[in-house]
N, C-alpha and C positions, 0 to 999 in steps of 0.2 A: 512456624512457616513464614514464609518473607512473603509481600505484595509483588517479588513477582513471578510469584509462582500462578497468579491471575492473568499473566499477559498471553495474550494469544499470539503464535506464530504465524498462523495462517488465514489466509484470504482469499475471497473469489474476489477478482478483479472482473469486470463489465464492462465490453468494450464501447464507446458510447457510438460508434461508426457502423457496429455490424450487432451488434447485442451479444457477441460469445462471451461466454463466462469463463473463465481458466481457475484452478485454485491455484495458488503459491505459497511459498514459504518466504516469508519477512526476513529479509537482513538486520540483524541485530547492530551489527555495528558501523551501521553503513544507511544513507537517504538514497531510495531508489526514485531517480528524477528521470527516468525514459523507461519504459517498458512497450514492446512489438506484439502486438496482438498477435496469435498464432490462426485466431481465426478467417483477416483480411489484409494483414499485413501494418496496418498503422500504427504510428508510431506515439503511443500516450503520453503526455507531460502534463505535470498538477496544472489544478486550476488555480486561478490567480489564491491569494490564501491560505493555499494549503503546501505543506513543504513534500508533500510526495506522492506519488501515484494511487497508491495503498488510501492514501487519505481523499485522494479523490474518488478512486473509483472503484476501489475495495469496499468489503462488507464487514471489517475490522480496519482500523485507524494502526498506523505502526506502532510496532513498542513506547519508540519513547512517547509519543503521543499519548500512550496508554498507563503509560504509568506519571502522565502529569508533566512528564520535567520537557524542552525545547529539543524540537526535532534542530535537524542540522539543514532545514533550508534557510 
C-alpha cells in the first residue's frame, strides 16, 4: 500500500464570519485560495502562512500538505 492511500480528501471548512460548517472535497491538483461560504456569503482566503483555505479553516490540511511535500501557495 502507498502513503497515499492515508490522505484524506475531505473537509469541513468553518466559516470564521457566521460559524457554518460545509463538508468539501479537496482538489488534488489544484491550491484552493477563495472559497464563498454558502452560509453568509463571504468570501474566505488563507490566513497569512497557510497556502490554502483547507489549511486555514478546514478540519483536514490539503493533500499535499498531508503527505509532507509544498502546497502551491
Amino acid at each position: 500500500m502507498s502513503g497515499s492511500a492515508d490522505i484524506q480528501l475531505s473537509s469541513e471548512l468553518t466559516c470564521p464570519e457566521c460559524g457554518h460548517v460545509s463538508a468539501e472535497q479537496m482538489p488534488t491538483d489544484a491550491c484552493q485560495w477563495f472559497y464563498q461560504c454558502s452560509g453568509c456569503g463571504a468570501v474566505l482566503k488563507p490566513l497569512p502562512g497557510d497556502c490554502c483555505v483547507y489549511c486555514s479553516y478546514g478540519t483536514v490540511p490539503c493533500p499535499p500538505i498531508q503527505a509532507g511535500t509544498p502546497c502551491c501557495g
